[in-house]
PyMOL Python script that loads the backbone (N, CA, C, O; Angstrom):
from pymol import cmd

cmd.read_pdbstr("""\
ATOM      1  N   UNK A   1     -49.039  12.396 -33.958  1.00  0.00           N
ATOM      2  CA  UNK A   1     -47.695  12.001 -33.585  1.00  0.00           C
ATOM      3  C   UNK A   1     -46.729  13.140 -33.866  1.00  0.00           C
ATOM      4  O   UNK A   1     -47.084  13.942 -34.730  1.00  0.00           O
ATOM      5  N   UNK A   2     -45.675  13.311 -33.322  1.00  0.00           N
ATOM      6  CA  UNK A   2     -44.647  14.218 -32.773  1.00  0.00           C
ATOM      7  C   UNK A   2     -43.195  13.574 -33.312  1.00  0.00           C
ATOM      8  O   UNK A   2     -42.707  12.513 -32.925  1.00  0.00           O
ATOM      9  N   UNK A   3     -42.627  14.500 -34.314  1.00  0.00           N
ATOM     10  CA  UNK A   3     -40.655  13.834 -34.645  1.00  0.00           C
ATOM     11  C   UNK A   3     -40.264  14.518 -33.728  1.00  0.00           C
ATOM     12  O   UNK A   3     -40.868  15.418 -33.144  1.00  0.00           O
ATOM     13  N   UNK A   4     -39.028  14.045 -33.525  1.00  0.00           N
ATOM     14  CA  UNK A   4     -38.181  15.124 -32.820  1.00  0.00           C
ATOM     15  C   UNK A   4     -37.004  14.439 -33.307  1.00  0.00           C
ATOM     16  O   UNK A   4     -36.967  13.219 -33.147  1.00  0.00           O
ATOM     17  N   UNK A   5     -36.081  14.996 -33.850  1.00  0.00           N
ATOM     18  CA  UNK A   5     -34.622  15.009 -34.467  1.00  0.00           C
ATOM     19  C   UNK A   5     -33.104  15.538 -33.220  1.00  0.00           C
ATOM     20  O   UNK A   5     -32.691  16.630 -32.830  1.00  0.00           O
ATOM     21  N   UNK A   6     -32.743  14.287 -32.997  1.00  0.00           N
ATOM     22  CA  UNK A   6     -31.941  14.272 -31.628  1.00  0.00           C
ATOM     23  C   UNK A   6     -30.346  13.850 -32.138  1.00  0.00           C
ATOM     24  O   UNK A   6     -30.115  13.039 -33.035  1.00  0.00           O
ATOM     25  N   UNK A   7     -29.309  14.594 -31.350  1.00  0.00           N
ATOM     26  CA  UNK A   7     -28.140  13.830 -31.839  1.00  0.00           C
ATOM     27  C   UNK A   7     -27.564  12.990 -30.124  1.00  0.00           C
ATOM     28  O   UNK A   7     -27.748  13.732 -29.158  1.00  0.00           O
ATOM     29  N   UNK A   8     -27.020  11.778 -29.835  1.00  0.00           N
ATOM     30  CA  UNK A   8     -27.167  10.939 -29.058  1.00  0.00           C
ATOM     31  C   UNK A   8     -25.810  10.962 -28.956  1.00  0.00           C
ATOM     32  O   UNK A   8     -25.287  10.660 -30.029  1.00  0.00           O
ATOM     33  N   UNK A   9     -24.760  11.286 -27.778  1.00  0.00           N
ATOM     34  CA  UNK A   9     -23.276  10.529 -27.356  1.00  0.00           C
ATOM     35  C   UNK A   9     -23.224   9.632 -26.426  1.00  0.00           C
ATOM     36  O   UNK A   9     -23.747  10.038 -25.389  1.00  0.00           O
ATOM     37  N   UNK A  10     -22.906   8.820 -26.379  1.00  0.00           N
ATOM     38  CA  UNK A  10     -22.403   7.763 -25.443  1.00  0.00           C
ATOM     39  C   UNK A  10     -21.149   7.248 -25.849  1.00  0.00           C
ATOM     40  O   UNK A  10     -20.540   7.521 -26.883  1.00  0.00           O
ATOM     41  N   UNK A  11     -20.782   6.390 -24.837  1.00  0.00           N
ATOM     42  CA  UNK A  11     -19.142   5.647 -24.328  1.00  0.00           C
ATOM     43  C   UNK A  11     -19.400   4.473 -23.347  1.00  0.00           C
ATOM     44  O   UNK A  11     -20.398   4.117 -22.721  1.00  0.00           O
ATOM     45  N   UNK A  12     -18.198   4.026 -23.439  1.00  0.00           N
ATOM     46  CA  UNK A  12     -17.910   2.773 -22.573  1.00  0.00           C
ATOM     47  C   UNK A  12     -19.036   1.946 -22.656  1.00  0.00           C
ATOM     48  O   UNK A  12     -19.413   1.890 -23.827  1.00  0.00           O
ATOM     49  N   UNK A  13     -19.983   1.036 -21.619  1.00  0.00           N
ATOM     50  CA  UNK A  13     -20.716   0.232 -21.491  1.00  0.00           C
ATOM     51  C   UNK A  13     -21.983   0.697 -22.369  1.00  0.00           C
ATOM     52  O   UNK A  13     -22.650  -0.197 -22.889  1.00  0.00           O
ATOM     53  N   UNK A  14     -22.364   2.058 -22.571  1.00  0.00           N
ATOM     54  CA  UNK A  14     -23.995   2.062 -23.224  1.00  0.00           C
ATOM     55  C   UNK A  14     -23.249   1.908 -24.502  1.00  0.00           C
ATOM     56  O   UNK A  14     -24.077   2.054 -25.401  1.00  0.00           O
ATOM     57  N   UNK A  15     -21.962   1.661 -25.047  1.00  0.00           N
ATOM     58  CA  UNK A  15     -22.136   1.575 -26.655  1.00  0.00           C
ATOM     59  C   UNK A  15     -22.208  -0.004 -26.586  1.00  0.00           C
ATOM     60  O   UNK A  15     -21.968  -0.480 -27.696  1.00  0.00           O
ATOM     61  N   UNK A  16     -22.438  -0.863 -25.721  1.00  0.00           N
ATOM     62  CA  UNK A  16     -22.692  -2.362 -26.343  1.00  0.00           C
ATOM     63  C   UNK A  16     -23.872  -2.511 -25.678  1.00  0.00           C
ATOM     64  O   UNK A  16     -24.111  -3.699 -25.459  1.00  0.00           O
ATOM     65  N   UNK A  17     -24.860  -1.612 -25.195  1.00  0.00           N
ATOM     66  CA  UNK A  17     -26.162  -2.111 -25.077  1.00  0.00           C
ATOM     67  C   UNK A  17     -27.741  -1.910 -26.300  1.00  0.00           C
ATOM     68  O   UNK A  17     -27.828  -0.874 -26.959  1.00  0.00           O
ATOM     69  N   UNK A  18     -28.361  -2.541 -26.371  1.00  0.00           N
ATOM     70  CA  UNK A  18     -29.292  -2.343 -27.433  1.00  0.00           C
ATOM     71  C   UNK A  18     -30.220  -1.005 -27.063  1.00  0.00           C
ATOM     72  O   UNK A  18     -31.338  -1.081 -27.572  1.00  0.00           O
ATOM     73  N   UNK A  19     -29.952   0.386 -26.163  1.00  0.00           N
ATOM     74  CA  UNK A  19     -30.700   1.454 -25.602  1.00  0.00           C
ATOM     75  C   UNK A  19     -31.206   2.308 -26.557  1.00  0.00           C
ATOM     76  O   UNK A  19     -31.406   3.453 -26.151  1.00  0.00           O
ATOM     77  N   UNK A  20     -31.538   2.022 -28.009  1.00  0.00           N
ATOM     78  CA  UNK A  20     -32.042   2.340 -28.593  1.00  0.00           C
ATOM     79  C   UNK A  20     -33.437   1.526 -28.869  1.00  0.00           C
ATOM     80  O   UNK A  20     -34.583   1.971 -28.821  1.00  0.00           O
ATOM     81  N   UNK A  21     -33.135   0.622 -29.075  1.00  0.00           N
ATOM     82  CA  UNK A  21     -34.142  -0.696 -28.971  1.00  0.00           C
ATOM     83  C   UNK A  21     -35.043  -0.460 -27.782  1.00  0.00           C
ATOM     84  O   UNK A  21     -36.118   0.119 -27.938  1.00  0.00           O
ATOM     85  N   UNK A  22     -34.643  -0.890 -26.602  1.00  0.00           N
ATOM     86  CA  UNK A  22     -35.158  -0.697 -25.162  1.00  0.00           C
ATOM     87  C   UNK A  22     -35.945   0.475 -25.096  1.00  0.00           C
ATOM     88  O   UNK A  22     -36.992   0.444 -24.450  1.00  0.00           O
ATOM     89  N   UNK A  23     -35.490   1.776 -25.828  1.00  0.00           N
ATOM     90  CA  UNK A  23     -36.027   3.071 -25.520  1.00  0.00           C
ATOM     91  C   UNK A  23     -37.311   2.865 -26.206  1.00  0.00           C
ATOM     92  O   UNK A  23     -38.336   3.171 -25.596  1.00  0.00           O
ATOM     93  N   UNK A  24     -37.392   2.359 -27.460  1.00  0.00           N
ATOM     94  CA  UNK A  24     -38.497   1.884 -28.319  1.00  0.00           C
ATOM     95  C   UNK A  24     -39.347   1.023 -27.827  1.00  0.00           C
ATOM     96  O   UNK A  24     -40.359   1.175 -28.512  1.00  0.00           O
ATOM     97  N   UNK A  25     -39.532   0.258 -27.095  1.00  0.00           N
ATOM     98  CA  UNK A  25     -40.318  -0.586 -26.443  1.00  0.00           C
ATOM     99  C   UNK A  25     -40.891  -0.259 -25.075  1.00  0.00           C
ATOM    100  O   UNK A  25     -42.012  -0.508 -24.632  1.00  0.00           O
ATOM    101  N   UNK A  26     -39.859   0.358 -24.509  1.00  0.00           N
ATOM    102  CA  UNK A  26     -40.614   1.360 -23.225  1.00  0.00           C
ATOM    103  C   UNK A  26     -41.299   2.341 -23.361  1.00  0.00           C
ATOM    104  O   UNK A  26     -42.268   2.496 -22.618  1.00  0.00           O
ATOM    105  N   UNK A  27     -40.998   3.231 -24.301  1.00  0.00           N
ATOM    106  CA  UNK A  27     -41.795   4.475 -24.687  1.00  0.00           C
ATOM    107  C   UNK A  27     -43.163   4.357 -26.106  1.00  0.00           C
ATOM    108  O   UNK A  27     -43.987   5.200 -26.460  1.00  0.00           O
ATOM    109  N   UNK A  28     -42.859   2.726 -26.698  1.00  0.00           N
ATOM    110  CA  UNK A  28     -43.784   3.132 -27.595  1.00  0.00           C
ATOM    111  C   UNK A  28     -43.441   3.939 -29.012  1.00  0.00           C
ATOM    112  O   UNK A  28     -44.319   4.303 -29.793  1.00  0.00           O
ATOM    113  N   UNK A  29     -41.936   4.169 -29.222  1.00  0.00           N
ATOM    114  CA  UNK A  29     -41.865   4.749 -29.901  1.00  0.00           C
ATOM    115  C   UNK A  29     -40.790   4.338 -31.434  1.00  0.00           C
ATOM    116  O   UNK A  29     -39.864   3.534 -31.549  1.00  0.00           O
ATOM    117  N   UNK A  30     -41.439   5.315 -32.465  1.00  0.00           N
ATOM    118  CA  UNK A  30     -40.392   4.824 -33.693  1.00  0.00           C
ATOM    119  C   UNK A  30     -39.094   5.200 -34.248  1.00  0.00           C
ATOM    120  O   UNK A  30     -39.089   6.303 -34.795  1.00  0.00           O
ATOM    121  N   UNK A  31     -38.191   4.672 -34.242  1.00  0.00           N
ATOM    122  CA  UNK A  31     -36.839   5.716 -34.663  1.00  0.00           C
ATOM    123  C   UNK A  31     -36.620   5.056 -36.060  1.00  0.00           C
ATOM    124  O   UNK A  31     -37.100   4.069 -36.617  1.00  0.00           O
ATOM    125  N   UNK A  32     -35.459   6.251 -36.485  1.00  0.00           N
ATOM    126  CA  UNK A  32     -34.903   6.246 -37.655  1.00  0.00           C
ATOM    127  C   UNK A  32     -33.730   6.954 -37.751  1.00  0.00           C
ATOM    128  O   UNK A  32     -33.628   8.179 -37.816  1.00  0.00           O
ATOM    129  N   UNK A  33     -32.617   5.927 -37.759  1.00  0.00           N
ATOM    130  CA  UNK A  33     -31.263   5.716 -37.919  1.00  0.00           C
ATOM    131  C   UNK A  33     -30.557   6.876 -38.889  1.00  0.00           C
ATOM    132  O   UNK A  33     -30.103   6.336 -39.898  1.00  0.00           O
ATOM    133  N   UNK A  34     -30.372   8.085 -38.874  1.00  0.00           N
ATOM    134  CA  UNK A  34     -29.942   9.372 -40.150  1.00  0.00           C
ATOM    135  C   UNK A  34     -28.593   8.486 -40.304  1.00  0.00           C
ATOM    136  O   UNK A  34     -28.353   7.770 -41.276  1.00  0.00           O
ATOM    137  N   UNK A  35     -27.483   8.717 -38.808  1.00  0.00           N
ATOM    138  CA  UNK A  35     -26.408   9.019 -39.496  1.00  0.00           C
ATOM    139  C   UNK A  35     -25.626   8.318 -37.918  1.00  0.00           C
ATOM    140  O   UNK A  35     -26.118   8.668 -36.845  1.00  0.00           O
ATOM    141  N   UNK A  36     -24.533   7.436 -37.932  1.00  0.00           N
ATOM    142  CA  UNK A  36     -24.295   6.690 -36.544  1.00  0.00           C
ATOM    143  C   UNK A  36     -22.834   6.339 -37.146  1.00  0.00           C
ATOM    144  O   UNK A  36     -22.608   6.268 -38.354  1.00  0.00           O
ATOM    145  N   UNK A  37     -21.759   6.104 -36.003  1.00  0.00           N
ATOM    146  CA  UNK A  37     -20.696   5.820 -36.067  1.00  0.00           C
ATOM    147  C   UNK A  37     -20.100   5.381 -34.449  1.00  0.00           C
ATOM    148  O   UNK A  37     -20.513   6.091 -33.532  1.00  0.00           O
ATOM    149  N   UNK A  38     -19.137   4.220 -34.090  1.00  0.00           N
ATOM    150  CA  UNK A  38     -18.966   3.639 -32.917  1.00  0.00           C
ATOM    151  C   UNK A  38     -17.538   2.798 -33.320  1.00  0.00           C
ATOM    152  O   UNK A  38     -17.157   1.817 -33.958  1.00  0.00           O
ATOM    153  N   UNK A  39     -16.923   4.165 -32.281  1.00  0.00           N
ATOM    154  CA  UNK A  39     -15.193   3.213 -32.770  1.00  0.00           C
ATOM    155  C   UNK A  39     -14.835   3.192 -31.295  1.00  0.00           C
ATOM    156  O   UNK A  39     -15.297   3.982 -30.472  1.00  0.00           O
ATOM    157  N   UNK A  40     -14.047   2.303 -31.056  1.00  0.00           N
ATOM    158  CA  UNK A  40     -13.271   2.321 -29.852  1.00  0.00           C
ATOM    159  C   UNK A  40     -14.138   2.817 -28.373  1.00  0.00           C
ATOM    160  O   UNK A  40     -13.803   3.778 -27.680  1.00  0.00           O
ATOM    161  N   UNK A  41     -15.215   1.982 -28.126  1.00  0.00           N
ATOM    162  CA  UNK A  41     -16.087   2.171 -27.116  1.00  0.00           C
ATOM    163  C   UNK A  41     -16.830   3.368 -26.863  1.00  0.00           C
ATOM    164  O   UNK A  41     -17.388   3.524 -25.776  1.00  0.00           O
ATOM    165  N   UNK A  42     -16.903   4.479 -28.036  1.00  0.00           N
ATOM    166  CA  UNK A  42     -17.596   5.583 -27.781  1.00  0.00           C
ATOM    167  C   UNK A  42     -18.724   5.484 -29.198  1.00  0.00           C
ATOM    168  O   UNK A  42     -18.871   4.454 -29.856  1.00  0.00           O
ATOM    169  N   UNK A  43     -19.255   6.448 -29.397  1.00  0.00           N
ATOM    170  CA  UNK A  43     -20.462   6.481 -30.384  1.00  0.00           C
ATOM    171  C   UNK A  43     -21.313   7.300 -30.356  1.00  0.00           C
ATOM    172  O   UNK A  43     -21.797   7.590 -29.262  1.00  0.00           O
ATOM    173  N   UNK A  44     -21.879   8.084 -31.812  1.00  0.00           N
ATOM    174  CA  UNK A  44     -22.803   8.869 -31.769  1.00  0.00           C
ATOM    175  C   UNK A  44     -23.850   7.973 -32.702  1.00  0.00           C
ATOM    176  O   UNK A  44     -23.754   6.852 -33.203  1.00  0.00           O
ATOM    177  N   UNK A  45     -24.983   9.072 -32.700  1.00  0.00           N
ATOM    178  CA  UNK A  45     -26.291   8.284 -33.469  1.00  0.00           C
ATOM    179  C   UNK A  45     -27.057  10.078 -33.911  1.00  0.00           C
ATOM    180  O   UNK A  45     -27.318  10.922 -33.055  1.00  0.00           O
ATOM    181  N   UNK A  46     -27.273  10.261 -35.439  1.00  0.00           N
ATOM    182  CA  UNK A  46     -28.119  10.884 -35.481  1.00  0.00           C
ATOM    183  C   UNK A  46     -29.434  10.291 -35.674  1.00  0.00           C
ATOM    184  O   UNK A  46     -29.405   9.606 -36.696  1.00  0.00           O
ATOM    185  N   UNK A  47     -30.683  10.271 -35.057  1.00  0.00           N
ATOM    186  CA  UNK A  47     -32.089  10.012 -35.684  1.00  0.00           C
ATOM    187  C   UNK A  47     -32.697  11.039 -35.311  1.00  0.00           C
ATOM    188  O   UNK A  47     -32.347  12.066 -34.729  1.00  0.00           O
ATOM    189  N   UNK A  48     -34.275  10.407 -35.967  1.00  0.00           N
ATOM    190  CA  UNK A  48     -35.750  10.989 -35.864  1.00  0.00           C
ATOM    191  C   UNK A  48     -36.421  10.035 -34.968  1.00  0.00           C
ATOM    192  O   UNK A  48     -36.521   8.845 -35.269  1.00  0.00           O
ATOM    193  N   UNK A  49     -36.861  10.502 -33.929  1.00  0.00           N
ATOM    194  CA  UNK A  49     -37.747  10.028 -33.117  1.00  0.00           C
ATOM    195  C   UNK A  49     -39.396  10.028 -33.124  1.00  0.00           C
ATOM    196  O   UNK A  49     -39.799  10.863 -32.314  1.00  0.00           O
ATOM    197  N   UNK A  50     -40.150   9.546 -33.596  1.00  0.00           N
ATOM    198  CA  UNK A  50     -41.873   9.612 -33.867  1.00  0.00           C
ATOM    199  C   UNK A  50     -42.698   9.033 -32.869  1.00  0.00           C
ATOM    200  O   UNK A  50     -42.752   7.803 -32.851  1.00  0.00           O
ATOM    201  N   UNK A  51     -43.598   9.920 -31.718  1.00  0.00           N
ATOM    202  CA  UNK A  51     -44.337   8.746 -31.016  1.00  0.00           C
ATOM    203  C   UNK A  51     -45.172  10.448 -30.258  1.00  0.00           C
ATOM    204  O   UNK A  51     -45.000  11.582 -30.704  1.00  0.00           O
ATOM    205  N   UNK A  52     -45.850  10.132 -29.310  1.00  0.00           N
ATOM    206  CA  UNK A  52     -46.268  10.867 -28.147  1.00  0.00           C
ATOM    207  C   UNK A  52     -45.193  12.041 -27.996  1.00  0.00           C
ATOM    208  O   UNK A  52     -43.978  11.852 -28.052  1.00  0.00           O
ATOM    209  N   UNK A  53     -45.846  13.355 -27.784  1.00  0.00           N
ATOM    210  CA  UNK A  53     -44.932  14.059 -27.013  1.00  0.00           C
ATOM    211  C   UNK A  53     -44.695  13.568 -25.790  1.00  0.00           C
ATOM    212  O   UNK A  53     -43.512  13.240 -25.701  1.00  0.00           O
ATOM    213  N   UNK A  54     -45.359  13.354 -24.715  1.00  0.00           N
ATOM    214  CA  UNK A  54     -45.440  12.706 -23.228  1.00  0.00           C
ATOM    215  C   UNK A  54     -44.206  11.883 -23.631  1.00  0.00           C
ATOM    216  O   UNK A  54     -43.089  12.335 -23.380  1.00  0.00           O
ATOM    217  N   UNK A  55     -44.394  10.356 -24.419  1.00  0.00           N
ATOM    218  CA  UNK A  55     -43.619   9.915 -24.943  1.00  0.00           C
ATOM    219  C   UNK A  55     -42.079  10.179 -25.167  1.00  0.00           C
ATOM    220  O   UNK A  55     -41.162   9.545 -24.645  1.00  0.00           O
ATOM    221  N   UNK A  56     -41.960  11.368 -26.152  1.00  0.00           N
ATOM    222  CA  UNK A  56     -40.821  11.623 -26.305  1.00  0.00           C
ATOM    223  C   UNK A  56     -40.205  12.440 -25.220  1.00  0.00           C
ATOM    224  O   UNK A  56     -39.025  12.171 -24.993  1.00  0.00           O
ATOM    225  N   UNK A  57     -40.703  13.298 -24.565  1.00  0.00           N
ATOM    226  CA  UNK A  57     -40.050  13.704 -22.997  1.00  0.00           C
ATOM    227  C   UNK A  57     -39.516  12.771 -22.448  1.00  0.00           C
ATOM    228  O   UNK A  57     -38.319  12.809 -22.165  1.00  0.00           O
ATOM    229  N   UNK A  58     -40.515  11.428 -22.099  1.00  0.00           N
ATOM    230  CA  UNK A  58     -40.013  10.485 -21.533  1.00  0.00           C
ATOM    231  C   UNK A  58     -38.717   9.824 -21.675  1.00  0.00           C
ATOM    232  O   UNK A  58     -37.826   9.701 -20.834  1.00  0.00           O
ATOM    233  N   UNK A  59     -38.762   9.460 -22.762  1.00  0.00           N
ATOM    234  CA  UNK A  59     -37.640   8.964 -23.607  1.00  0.00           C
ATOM    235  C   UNK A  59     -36.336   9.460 -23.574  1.00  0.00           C
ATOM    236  O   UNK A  59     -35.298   8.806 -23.674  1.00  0.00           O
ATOM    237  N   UNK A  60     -36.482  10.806 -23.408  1.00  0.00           N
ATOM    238  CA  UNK A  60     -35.105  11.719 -23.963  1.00  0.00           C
ATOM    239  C   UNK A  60     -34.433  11.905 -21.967  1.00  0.00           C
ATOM    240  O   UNK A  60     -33.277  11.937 -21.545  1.00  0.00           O
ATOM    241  N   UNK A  61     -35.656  11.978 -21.281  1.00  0.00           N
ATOM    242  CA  UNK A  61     -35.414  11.595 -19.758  1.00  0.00           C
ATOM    243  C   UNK A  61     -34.883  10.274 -19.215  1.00  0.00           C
ATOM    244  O   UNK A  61     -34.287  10.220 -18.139  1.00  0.00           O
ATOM    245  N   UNK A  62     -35.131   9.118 -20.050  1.00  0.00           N
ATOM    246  CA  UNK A  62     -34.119   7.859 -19.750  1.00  0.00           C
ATOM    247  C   UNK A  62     -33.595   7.884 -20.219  1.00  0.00           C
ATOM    248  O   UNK A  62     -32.609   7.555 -19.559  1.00  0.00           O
ATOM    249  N   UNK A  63     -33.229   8.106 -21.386  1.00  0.00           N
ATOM    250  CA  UNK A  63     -31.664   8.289 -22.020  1.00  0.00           C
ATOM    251  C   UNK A  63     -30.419   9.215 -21.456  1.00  0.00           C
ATOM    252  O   UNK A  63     -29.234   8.884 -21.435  1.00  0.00           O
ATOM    253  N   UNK A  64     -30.865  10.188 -21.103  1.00  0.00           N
ATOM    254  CA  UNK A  64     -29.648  11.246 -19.914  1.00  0.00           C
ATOM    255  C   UNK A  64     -29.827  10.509 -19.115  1.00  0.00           C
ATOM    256  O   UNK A  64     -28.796   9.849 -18.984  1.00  0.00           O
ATOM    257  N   UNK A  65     -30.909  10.055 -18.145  1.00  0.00           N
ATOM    258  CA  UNK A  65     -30.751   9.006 -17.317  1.00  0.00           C
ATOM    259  C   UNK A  65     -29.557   8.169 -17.151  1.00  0.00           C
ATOM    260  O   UNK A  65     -28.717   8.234 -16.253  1.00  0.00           O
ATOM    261  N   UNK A  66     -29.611   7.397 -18.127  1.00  0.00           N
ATOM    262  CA  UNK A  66     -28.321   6.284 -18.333  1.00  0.00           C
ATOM    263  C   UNK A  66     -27.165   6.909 -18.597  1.00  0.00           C
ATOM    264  O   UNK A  66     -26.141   6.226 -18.627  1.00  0.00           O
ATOM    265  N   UNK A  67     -27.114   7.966 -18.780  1.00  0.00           N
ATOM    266  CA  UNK A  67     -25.874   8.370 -18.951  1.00  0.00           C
ATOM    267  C   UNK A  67     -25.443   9.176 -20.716  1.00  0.00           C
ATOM    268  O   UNK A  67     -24.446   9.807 -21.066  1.00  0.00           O
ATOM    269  N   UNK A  68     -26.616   8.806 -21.429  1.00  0.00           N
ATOM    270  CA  UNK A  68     -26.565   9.266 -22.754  1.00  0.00           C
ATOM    271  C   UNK A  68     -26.703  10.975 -23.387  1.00  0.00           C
ATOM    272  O   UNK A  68     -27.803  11.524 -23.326  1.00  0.00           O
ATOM    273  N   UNK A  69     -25.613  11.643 -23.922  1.00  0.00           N
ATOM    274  CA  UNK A  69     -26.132  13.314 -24.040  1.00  0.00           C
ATOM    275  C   UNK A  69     -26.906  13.027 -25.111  1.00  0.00           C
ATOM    276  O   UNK A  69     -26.756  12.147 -25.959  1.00  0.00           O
ATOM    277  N   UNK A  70     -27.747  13.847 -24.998  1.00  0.00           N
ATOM    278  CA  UNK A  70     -28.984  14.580 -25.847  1.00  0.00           C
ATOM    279  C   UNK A  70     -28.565  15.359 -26.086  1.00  0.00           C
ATOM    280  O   UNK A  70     -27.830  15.987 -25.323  1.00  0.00           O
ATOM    281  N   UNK A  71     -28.924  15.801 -27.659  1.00  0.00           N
ATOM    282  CA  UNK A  71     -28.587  17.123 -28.159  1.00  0.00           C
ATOM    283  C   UNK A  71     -29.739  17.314 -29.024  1.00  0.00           C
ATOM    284  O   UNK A  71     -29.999  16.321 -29.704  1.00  0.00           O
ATOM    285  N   UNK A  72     -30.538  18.366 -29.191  1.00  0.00           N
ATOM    286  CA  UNK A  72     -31.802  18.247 -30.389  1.00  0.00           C
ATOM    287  C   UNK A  72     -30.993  19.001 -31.557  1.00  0.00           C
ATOM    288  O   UNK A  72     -30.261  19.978 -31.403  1.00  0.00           O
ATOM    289  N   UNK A  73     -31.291  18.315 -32.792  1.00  0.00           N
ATOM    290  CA  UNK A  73     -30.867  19.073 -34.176  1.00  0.00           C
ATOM    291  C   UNK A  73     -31.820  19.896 -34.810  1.00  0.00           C
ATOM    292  O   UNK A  73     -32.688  19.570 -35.619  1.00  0.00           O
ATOM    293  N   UNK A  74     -31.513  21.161 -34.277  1.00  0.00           N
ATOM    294  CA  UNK A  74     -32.390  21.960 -35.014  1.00  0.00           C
ATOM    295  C   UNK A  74     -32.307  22.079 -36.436  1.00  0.00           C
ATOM    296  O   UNK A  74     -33.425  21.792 -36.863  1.00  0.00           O
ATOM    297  N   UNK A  75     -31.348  22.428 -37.619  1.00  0.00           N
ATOM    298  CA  UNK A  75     -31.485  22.543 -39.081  1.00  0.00           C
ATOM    299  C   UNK A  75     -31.590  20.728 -39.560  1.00  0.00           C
ATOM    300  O   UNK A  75     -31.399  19.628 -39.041  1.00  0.00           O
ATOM    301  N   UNK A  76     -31.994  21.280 -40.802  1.00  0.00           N
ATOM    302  CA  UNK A  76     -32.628  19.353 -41.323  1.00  0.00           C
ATOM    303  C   UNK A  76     -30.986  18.700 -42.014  1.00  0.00           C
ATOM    304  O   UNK A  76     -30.780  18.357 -43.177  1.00  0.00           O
ATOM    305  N   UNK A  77     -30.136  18.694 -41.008  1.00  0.00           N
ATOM    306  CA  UNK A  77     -28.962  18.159 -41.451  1.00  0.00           C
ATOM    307  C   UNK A  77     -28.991  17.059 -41.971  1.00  0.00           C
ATOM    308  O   UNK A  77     -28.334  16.908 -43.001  1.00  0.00           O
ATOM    309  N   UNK A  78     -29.639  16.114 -41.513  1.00  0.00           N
ATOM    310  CA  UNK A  78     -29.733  14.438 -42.253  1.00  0.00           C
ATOM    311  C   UNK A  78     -30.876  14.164 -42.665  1.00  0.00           C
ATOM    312  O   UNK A  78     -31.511  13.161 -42.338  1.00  0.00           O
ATOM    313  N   UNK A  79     -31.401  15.402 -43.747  1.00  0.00           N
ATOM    314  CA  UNK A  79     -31.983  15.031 -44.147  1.00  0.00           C
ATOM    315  C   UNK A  79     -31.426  14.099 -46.047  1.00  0.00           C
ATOM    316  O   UNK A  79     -30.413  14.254 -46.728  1.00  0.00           O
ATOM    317  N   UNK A  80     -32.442  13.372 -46.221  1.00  0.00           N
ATOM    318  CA  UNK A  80     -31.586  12.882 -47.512  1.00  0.00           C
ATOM    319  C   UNK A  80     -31.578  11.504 -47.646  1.00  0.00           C
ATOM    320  O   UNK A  80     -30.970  10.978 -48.578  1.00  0.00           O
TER     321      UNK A  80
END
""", "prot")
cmd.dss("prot")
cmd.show_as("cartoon", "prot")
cmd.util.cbc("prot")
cmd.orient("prot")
């Protein structure tokens, strides 16, 4: 299995959908919540993502999909 450490923006409608959840059940895969904040219809999310590489391509491809930026965190900022 494969982490990959992602930082996530969204707004408007994807901050009241469960697309973290969903992403986990379509792809098979495990997350873990670092560091998240959601005021006034916008929102970020730092996690760790664990599953398939195939997998995590996938994943990070429906999420821009919907409209969500991807950003990968390269230094171990949340870690802790």
């Amino acid at each position: 299995m494969s982490r990959r450490r992602v930082h996530l923006t969204f707004q408007g409608q994807l901050a009241d959908e469960p697309a973290l959840w969903n992403m986990s059940q379509e792809f098979g895969l495990v997350f873990n919540i670092r560091q998240a904040d959601l005021e006034g219809g916008f929102g970020w999310v730092m996690l760790e993502l664990e599953g398939g590489d195939d997998q995590l391509e996938a994943a990070v491809r429906w999420l821009e999909g919907r409209g969500v930026i991807v950003a990968p965190i390269e230094q171990d900022i949340v870690a802790g």
